[in-house]
N, C-alpha and C positions, 0 to 999 in steps of 0.2 A: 504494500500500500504506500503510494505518496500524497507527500502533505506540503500543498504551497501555501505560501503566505502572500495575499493579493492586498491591495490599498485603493479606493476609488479617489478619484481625482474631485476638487472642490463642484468640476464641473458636472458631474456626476448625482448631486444630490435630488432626492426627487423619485433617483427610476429607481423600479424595481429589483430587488438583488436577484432572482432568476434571470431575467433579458440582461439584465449587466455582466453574469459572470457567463453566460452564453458568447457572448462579447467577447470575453478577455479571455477563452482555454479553448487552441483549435478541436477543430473534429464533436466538441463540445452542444449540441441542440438544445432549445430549450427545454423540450421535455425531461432531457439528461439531466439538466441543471437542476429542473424541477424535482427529479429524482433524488439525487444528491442529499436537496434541501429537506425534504420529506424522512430522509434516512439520518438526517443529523448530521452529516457529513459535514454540515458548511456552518463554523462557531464564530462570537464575536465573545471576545472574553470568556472562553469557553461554555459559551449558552448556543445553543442550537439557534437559527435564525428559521422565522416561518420564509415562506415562498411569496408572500406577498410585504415583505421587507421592505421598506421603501430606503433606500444609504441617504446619511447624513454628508455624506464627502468626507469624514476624518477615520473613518473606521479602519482597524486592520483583523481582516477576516483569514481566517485558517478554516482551507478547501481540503479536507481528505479523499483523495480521490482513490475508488477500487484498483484493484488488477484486473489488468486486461482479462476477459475471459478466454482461454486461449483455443486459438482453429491450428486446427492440424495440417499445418504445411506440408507437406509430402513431394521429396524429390519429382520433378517432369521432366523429360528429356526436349526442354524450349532452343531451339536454337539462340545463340546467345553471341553476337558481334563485340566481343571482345576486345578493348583498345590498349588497357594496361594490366598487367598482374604478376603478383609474386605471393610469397607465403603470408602475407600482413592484408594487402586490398586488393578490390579488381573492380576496375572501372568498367564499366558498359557502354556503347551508343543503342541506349532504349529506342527501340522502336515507338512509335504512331499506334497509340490503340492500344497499348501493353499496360494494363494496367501494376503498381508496383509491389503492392504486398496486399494476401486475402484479406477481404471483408464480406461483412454482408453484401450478399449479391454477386460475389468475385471470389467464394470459395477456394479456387485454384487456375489456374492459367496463367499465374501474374508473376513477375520479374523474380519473387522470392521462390518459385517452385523452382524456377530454371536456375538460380541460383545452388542452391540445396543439391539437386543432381550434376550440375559442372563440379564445384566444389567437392562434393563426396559427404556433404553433410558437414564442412568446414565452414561454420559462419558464427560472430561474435552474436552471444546470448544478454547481449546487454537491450534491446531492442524487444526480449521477450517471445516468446510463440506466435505473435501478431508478425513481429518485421524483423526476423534474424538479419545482423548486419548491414543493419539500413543504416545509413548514416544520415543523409536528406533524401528525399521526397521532388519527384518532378510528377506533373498529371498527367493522369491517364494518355489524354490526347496530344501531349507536348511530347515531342521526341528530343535523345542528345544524350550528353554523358550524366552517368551517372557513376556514383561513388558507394561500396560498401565494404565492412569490414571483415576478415576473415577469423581474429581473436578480440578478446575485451580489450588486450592491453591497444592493440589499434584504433577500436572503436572508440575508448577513452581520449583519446590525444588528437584524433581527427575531430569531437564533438566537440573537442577545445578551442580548436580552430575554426569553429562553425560560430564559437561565441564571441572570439576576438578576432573574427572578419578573416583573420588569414588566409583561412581557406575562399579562395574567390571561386566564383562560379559568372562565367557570361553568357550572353545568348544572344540569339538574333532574331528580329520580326518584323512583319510587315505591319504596319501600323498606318489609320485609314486619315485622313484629314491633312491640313495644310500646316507645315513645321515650321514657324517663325525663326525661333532659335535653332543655332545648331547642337546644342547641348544641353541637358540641366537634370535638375535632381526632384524627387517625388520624394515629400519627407511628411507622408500622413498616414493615420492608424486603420490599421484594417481587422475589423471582425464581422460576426454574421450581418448578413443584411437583415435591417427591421423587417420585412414585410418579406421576406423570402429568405429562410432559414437554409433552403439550399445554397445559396448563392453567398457570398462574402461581399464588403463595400468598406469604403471609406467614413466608418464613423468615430465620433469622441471620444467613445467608450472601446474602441481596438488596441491590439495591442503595434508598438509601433513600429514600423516601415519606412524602409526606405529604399528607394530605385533610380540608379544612375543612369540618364540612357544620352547619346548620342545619334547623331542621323549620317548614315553613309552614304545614300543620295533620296534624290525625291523623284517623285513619278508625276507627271501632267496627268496621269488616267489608272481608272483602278478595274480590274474584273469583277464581276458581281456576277447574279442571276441573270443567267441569257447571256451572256457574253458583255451585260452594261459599261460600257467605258468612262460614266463621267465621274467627276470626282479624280481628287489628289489622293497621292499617300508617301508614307517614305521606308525605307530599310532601316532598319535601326539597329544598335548594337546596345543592348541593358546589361549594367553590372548590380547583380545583388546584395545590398550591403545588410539584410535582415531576408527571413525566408518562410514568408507566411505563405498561408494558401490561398493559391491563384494570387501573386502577389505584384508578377510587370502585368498580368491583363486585367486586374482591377485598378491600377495605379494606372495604366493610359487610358482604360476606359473614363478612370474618373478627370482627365488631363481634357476627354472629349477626342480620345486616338484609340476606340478600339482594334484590338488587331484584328487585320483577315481572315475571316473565317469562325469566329470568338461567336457564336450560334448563343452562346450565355452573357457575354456581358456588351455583344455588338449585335451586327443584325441579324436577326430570325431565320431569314434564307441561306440556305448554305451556296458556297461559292464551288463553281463548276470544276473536277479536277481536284478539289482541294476536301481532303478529309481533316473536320478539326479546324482548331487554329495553326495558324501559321507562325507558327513559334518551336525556335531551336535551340537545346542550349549547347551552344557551339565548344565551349572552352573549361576548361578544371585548373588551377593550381590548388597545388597543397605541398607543404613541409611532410618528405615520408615519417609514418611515424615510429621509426624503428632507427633511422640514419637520419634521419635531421634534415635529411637534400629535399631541394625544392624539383616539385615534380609538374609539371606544365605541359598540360594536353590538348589538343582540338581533333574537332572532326568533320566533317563536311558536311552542307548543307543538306538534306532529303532530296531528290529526285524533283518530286512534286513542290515542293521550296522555290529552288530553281529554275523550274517551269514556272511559276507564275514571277521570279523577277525578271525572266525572258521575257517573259510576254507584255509586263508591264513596260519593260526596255522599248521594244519595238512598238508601243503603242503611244509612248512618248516622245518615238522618233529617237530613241537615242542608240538602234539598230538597225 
């Protein structure tokens, strides 16, 4: 069992402590939360708090949260494109559609099973029966490299790096609208959206984010539905400096740049050719954690990636 200790912000006073701490612990729904509270899990000077709590903004609240209930990951022989590895990690170029450790609804097929049978059943238990050797998390439909660990002592020293930035992760996308600037930074909190508990957004009560991104050209014309040409967009290059969920396509969604193909936080219609959004994560450093050497990886765009900044090329004239 783990037990955080959370603090609402002044600005915070008012809401309800179920919808707030939904807010502030990924993967976390309100019902969950509601759960939680009904079970005593969530004290204020060790008094149980009901679900309909309203925070004063000064409180410091202690969340026990369960153990995971654990799914039985079981080795699958998933083909697996391999870009780095040794006896400590092994980096991935996750495929498009793969999703990355069982849940509900995704029992098996996903990144952790094919890990488990490459491997031989060698992956750090620090993660739990849920996500042996996970070290972060990309979604289901975002393709690129991924990072996990093969012992705890790895896993520990890579997680360290994930909290003091070292470890960088970049990507690339196509992002829809018109780029004034060539660069800048996204420095807003991201938890559940109010009114769609599937979905993530930009509110007061998230926890906080931040996203580098830069533009490596722009396009006169964008593809859509039918082949639609109008409308700008640009290629971008995003560095993560925190790693929430859905964290550059709710942070350009909320800039008013969803990416290409973003069916959740851009437009409804899927774009032709294009499965998913249009989001890669191209690149990895990390300090190994056994030798101390800096390790620095990339991979190539997708196929399907490619094809549409071809097409966008030649639609802007600039092929």
């Amino acid at each position: 069992m783990e037990t955080r200790t959370l603090q609402p912000a002044a600005a915070d006073a008012g809401k309800r402590v179920d919808a707030w701490l939904a807010g502030q612990l990924e993967d976390l729904t309100r019902s969950a939360a509601q759960r939680l509270l009904e079970e005593g899990r969530v004290t204020l000077d060790g008094a149980p708090l009901a679900k309909r709590y309203k925070l004063t903004g000064s409180e410091i609240l202690a969340v026990s949260l369960p153990d995971p209930e654990p799914i039985s990951a079981v080795p699958q022989n998933i083909p697996l494109d391999v870009v780095f590895e040794d006896g400590d990690v092994i980096v991935v170029n996750k495929p498009k559609g793969l999703v990355v450790h069982p849940a509900p609804g995704h029992p098996d097929g996903t990144l952790v099973n094919a890990l488990l049978y490459h491997c031989g059943g060698s992956l750090s238990g620090i993660g739990g029966a849920l996500r042996p050797g996970i070290v972060h998390r990309i979604d289901r439909d975002t393709s690129g490299l991924i990072l996990a660990a093969k012992n705890d002592f790895a896993h520990l020293r890579l997680a360290a790096q994930l909290q003091d930035h070292s470890l960088a992760r970049t990507y690339e996308c196509i992002a829809l609208g018109r780029f004034q600037e060539d660069a800048g930074t996204v420095d807003a909190p991201i938890g559940r959206h109010p009114a769609d508990r599937k979905k993530m957004a930009v509110v007061s009560s998230g926890r906080p984010a931040v996203t580098h991104w830069e533009v490596l050209a722009r396009f006169s014309a964008r593809p859509g539905p039918g082949g639609m040409q109008g409308g700008t967009c640009a290629h971008l290059r995003c560095r993560l400096e925190t790693g929430r969920t859905h964290q550059i396509r709710v942070h350009l969604a909320h800039l008013g740049h969803p990416i290409l193909g973003d069916t959740v936080y851009g437009a409804k219609q899927p774009i032709p050719g294009l499965q998913g959004q249009c989001l890669h994560a191209v690149g990895l450093r990390f300090l190994h954690p056994r030798t101390g050497e800096a390790v620095e990886l990339r991979c190539p765009l997708p196929e399907e990636f490619q094809a549409q900044l071809d097409k966008l090329a030649r639609r802007s004239g600039a092929l």
